[in-house]
N, C-alpha and C positions, 0 to 999 in steps of 0.2 A: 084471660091472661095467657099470654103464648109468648114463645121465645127460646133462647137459652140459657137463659137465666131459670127458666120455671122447670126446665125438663133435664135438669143436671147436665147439661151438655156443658156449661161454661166451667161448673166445677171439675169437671173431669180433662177440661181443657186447659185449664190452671194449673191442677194436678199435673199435669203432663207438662206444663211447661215447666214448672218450677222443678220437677225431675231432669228433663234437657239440660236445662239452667245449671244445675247441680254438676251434675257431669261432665258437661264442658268446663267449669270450674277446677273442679276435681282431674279431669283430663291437663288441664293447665299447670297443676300444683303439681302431677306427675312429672311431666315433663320439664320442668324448672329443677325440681328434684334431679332426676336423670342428668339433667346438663350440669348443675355443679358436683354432682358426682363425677360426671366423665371429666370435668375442667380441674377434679383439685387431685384425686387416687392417680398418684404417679405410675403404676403397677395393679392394674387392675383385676382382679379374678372374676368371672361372670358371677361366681355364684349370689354377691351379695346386693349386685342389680337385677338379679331375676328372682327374687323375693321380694322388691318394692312393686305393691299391688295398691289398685282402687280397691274398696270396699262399702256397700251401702249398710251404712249404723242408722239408729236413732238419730235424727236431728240432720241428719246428709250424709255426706261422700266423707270418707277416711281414707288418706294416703300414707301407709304405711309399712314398716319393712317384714312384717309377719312376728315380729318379737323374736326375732336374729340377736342370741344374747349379747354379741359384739357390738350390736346395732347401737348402745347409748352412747359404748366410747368412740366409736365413728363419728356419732352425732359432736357429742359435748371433749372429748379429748379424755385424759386420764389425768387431770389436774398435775399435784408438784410431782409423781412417781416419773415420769417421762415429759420430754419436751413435746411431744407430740399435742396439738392444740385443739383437735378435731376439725373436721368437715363443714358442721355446722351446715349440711345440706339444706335440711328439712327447714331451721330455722331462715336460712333466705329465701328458700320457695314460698315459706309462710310469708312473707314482708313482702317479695315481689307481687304475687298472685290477693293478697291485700290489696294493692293496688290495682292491679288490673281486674278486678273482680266485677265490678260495675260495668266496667264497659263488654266485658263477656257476657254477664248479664241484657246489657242492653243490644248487643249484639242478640242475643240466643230472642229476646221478645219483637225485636225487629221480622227473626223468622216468624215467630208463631205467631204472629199480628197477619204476616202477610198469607199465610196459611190459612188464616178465619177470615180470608177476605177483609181485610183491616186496612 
């Protein structure tokens, strides 16, 4: 018995793909973030786009604002204390990037297929 499959090549190719996978995911969900950030903060201060970071957790990729204590009422608004209704950034990245996930996915295995000679 010989192959890829018997000498952990495939596994460690798997690994690696589903890492790519991840990332370019995760690289998507930033950038959706980014964009309704820059489309809704009428006045924007750098500071609190250059704290939205990837990060590798348990389970994948985390796009997140570093625990910016401002960062919920950005997110969700300050309910009846103010009109202000929040950003809801993070929440449309999440629904966009929902969507387009699969096809990144199948995107990112199209590379790695063609990469093992596939």
């Amino acid at each position: 018995m010989s192959g890829p499959i018997f000498t952990g090549q495939a596994d460690a190719a798997v690994r690696a793909f589903v890492d790519d996978a991840e990332q370019a995911v995760a690289a998507q969900a930033y950038a959706d973030v980014m964009t309704n950030l820059n489309a809704s903060i009428k006045h924007p201060t750098p500071y609190y786009e250059t704290q939205i970071t990837v990060t590798k957790a348990a389970g994948g990729r985390v796009v997140h604002d570093r625990g910016i204590v401002y960062g919920p009422w950005l997110e969700s608004g300050a309910g009846r204390r103010t009109r202000f209704r929040g950003y809801h950034s993070f929440a449309k990245a999440r629904a966009a990037v929902e969507a387009k996930a699969p096809g990144i996915v199948q995107h990112t295995l199209r590379k790695w297929l063609r990469q093992m000679g596939g």
